[in-house]
C-alpha positions in Angstrom: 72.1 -12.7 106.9 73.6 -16.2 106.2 77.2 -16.3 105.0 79.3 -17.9 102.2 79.5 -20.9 104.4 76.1 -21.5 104.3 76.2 -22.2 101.1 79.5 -22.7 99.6 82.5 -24.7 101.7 85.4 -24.2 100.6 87.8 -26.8 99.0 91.0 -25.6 97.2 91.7 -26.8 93.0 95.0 -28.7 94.1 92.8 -31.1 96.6 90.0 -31.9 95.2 89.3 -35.2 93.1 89.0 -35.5 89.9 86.4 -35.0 87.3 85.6 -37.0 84.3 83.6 -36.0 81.7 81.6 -38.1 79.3 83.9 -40.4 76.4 87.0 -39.4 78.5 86.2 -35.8 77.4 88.5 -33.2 79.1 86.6 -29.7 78.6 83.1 -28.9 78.6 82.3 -26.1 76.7 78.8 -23.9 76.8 77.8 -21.4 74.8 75.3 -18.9 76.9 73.7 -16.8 74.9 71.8 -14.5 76.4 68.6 -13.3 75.0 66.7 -10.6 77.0 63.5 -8.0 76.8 64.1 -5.0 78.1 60.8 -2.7 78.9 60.5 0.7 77.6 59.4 2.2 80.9 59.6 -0.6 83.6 58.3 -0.3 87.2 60.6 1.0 90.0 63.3 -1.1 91.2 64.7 -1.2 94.1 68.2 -2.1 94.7 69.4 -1.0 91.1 68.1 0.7 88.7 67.2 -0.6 85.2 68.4 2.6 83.0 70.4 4.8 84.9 71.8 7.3 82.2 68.6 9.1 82.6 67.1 10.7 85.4 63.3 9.3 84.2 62.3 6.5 82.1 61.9 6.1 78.7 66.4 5.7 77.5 65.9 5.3 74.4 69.2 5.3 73.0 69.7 2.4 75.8 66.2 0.5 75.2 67.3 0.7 71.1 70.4 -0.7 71.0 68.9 -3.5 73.3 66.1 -4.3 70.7 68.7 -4.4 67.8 69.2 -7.8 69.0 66.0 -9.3 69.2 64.9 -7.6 65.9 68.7 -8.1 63.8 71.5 -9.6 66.1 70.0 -13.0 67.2 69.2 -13.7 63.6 72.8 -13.0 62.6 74.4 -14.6 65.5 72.3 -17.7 64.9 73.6 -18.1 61.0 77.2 -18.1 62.5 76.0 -21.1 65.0 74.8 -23.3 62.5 77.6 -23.9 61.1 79.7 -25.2 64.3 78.7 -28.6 66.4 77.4 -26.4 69.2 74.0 -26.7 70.9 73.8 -23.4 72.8 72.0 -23.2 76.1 70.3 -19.7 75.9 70.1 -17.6 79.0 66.2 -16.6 78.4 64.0 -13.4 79.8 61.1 -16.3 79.8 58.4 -13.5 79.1 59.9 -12.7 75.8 58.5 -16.1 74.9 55.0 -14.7 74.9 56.1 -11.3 73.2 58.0 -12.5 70.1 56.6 -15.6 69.2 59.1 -15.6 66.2 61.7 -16.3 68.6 59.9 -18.7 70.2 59.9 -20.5 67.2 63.8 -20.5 66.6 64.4 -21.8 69.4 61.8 -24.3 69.2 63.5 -25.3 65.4 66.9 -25.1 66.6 66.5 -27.0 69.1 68.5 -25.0 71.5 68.2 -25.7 75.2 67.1 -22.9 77.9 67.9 -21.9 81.5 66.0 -19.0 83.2 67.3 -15.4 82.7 64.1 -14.4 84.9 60.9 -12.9 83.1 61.9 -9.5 82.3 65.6 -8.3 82.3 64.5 -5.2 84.2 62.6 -6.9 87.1 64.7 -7.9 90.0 64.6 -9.7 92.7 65.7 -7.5 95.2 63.1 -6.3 97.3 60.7 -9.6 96.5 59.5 -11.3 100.2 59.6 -15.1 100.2 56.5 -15.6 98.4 56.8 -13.1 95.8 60.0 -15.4 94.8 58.6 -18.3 95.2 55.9 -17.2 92.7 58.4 -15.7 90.3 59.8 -19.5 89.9 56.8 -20.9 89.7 56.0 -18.4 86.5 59.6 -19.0 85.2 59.0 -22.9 85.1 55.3 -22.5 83.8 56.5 -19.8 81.4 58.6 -22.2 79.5 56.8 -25.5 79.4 54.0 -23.7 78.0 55.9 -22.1 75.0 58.4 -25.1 74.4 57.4 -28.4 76.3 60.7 -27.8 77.9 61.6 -28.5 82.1 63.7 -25.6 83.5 66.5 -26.8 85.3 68.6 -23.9 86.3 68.6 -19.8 86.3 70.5 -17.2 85.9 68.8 -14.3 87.9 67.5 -11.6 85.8 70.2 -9.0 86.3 72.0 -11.3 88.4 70.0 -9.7 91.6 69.7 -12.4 94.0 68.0 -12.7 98.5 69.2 -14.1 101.1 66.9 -17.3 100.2 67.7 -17.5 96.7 69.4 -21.1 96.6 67.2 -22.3 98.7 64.4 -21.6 96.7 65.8 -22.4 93.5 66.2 -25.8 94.8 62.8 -26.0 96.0 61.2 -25.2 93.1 62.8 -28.2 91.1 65.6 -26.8 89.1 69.6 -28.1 90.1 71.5 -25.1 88.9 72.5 -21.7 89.5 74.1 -20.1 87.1 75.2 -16.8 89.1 78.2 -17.8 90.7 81.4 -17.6 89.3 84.1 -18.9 92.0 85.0 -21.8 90.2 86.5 -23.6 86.9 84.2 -26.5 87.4 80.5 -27.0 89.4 80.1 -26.6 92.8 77.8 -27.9 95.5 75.8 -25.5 97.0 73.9 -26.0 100.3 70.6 -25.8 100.2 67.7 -28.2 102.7 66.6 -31.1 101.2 67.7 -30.6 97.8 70.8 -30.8 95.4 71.6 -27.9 93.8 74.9 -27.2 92.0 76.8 -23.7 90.7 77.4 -24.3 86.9 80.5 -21.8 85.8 79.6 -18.8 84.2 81.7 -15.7 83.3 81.6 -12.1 83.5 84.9 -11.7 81.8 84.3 -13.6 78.6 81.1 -11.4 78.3 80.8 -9.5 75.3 78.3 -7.1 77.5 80.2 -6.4 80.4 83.3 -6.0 77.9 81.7 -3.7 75.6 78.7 -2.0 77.3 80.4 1.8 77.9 83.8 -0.1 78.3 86.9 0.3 76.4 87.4 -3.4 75.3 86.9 -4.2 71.8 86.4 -7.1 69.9 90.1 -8.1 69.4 90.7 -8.3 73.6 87.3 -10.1 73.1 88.8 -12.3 70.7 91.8 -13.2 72.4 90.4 -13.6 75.6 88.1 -16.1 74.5 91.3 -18.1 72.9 93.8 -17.7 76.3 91.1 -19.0 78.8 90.3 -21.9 76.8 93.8 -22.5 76.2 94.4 -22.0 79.8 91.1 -24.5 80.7 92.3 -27.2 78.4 95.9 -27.6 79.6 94.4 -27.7 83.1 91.7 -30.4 82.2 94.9 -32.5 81.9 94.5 -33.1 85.7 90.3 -33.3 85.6 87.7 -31.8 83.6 86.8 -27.9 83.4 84.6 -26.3 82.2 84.8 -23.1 79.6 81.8 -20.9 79.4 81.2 -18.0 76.6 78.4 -15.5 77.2 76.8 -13.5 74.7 74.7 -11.3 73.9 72.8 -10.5 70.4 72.6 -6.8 70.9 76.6 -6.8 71.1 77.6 -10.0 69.1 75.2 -9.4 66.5 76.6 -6.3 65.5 78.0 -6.5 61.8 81.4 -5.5 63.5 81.3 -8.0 65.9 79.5 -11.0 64.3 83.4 -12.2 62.8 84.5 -12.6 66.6 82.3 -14.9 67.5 83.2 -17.3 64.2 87.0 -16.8 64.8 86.4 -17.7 68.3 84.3 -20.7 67.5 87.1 -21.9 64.8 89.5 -22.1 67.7 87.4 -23.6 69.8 86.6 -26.4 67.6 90.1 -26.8 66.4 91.0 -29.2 69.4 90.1 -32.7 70.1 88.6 -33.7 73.4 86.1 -31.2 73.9 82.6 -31.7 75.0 80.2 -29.3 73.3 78.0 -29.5 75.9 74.4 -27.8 77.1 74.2 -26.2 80.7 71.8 -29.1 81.7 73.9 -32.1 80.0 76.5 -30.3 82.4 74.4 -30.4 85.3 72.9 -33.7 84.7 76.3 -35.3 84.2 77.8 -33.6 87.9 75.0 -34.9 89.9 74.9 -38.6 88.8 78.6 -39.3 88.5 80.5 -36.6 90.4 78.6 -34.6 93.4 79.0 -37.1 95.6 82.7 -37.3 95.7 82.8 -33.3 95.6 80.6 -33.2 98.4 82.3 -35.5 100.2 85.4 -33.9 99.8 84.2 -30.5 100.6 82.8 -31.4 103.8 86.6 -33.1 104.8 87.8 -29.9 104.4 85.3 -28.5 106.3 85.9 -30.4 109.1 89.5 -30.0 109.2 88.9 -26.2 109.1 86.2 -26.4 112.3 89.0 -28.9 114.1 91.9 -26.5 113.8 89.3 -23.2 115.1 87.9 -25.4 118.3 92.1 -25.8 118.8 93.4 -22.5 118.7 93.4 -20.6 122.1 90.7 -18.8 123.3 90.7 -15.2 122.4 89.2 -13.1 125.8 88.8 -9.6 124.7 90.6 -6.9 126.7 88.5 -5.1 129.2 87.7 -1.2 128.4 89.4 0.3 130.9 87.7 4.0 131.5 84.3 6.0 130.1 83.9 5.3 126.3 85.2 8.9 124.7 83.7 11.3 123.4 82.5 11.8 119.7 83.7 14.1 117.6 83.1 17.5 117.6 79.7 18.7 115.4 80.9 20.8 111.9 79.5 23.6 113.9 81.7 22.9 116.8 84.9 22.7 115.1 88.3 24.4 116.5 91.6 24.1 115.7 94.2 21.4 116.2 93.5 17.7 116.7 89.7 16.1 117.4 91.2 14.5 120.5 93.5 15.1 123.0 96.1 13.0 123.2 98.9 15.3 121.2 99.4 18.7 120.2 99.0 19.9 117.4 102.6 21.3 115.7 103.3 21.3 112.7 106.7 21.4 111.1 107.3 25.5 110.8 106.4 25.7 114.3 107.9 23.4 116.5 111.6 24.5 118.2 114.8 22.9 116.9 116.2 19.6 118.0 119.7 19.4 119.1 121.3 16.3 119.8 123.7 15.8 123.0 126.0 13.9 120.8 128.3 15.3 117.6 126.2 15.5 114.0 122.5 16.4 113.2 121.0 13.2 112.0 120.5 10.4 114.7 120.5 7.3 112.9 119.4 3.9 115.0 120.7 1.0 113.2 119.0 -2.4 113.2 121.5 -5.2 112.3 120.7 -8.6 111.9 123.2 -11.4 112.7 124.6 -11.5 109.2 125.8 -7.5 109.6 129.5 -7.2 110.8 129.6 -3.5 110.7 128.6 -0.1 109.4 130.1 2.5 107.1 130.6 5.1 109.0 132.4 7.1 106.8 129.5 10.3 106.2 129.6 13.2 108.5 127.3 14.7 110.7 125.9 11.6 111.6 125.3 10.0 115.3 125.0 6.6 115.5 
């Protein structure tokens, strides 16, 4: 199983160089709402399952309130949108494309841009062999030209459910982001043959979903979260750009008790200069003509360093066993009394025989000074130093 290093190395905020955003721009800020289809009885998983409340498919309190968004919430959640200068990049279950044309056609009018969310939100990739995946791209890619005219560029995996050769494959395909990884404030290089593929930051924790599904976060934390993280993002992006990512999701942000949120967030969003709206493929597009290279570069330094100062340490030879290798535990059914091994006795406090010291007292104290100590207080009784 390949590592982190395979596909991520590792180079620290305080190192790295700068990045510049477009017009001197100092945030980038997406807007990633995610719009999803659910099935009402979807095939076994494996890996996860799809609605777990249940012991056996249909839920349909769970399949409901995920419909309320495709049928109410998007439509309410897009009359908030259109009245801020934000282009959304929608995180899209690409079959829903062929199911509700109607939302096919909003998209389509509003112009919005798309990455994949997969085809179904409740098909994974876990348990898919090379060419299985390499398929499921393929119909991603084909899924949305068809509907839209559009070229995919980057994923978020349906369920974020993810192999060993995701990246890799990703890459190959043709798109130049992934969307799933979440270790940075800015995109990442990740490692992949032949190809250039980048992390774009998305979050888990400005998420109405995650917040909100079964979780006792309301819309106020919501709220403020939003406005500390951006905040936070923007005073940093005095040193290089950042990047500020809001997920949503029309099931939860469409709510009429939620819809507010999202326009009291937007108002603070908008309130500062020097922010760049931005789509997750102008993002992407930007990083890899003006600022990979650099990053790249910078990251594999690092690297370097790292793999000089392991080839210098000394070589570790591990102790030999001395002895037979000992034997396991005892079977339930083979359980006595006392410890499962036999290198003390078992006495517990009621039963072991009264210590007596040679010296005067009953509490043997063994001091540990340090050079700044001069000397003890030795004024309690019954104590032998």
């Amino acid at each position: 199983m390949p590592s982190i290093r395979d596909f991520v190395r590792y180079a620290p905020v305080i190192s790295r160089p700068p990045i510049r955003w477009p017009e001197g721009r100092r945030l980038a800020v997406w807007i990633v709402p995610n719009i999803e289809f659910y099935e009402y009885t979807p095939p076994p998983a494996i890996g996860r399952e799809t609605w777990d409340r249940v012991p056996r498919h249909p839920d349909v309190r769970e399949y409901g309130f995920r419909d309320y968004g495709n049928r109410v919430g998007l439509w309410r959640m897009d009359e908030v949108l259109r009245e801020y200068p934000v282009r959304p990049t929608v995180s899209l279950n690409l079959a829903l494309l062929d199911h509700f044309p109607e939302i096919a056609q909003l998209i389509r009018d509003r112009g919005w841009a798309v990455m994949s969310h997969g085809l179904y939100n409740t098909r994974f990739l876990y348990g898919m062999d090379e060419a299985a995946e390499r398929a499921f791209y393929r119909d991603n890619i084909d899924s949305l030209q068809r509907h839209t005219g559009m070229a995919l560029k980057g994923i978020l995996t349906p369920a974020i459910t993810n192999t060993a050769r995701t990246p890799a494959l990703i890459a190959e395909s043709g798109m130049v982001y992934h969307a799933d990884w979440v270790h940075d404030d800015v995109p990442v290089p990740i490692q992949v043959p032949g190809h250039r593929l980048i992390s774009l930051p998305y979050s888990y924790d400005l998420n109405d979903a995650p917040l909100w599904d079964g979780r006792p976060y309301g819309g106020r934390y919501f709220v403020q979260a939003c406005k500390d993280a951006f905040d936070r993002l923007y005073r940093d992006s005095a040193d290089g750009g950042r990047v500020f990512c809001m997920a949503l999701h029309p099931y939860q942000i469409g709510q009429p008790h939620h819809i507010g949120h999202l326009r009291e967030v937007l108002d603070h969003l908008c309130a500062r200069e020097g922010v760049w709206f931005a789509t997750a493929d102008e993002i992407a597009d930007h990083f890899l003509a003006h600022e990979y290279d650099a990053q790249q570069a910078h990251a594999a330094e690092v690297e370097a360093r790292r793999q000089a100062r392991e080839a210098a340490r000394p070589v570790v030879v591990p102790r030999q066993q001395f002895g037979a290798e000992p034997e396991p535990g005892p079977w339930p059914a083979a359980r006595r009394a006392g410890y499962d091994h036999p290198h003390l006795a078992w006495q517990p406090l009621p039963k072991r025989p009264a210590l007596r010291w040679d010296a005067p007292g009953q509490l043997a104290v063994v001091p540990l000074l340090d050079r700044k100590s001069t000397r003890l207080n030795s004024s309690h009784a019954n104590i032998s130093y």
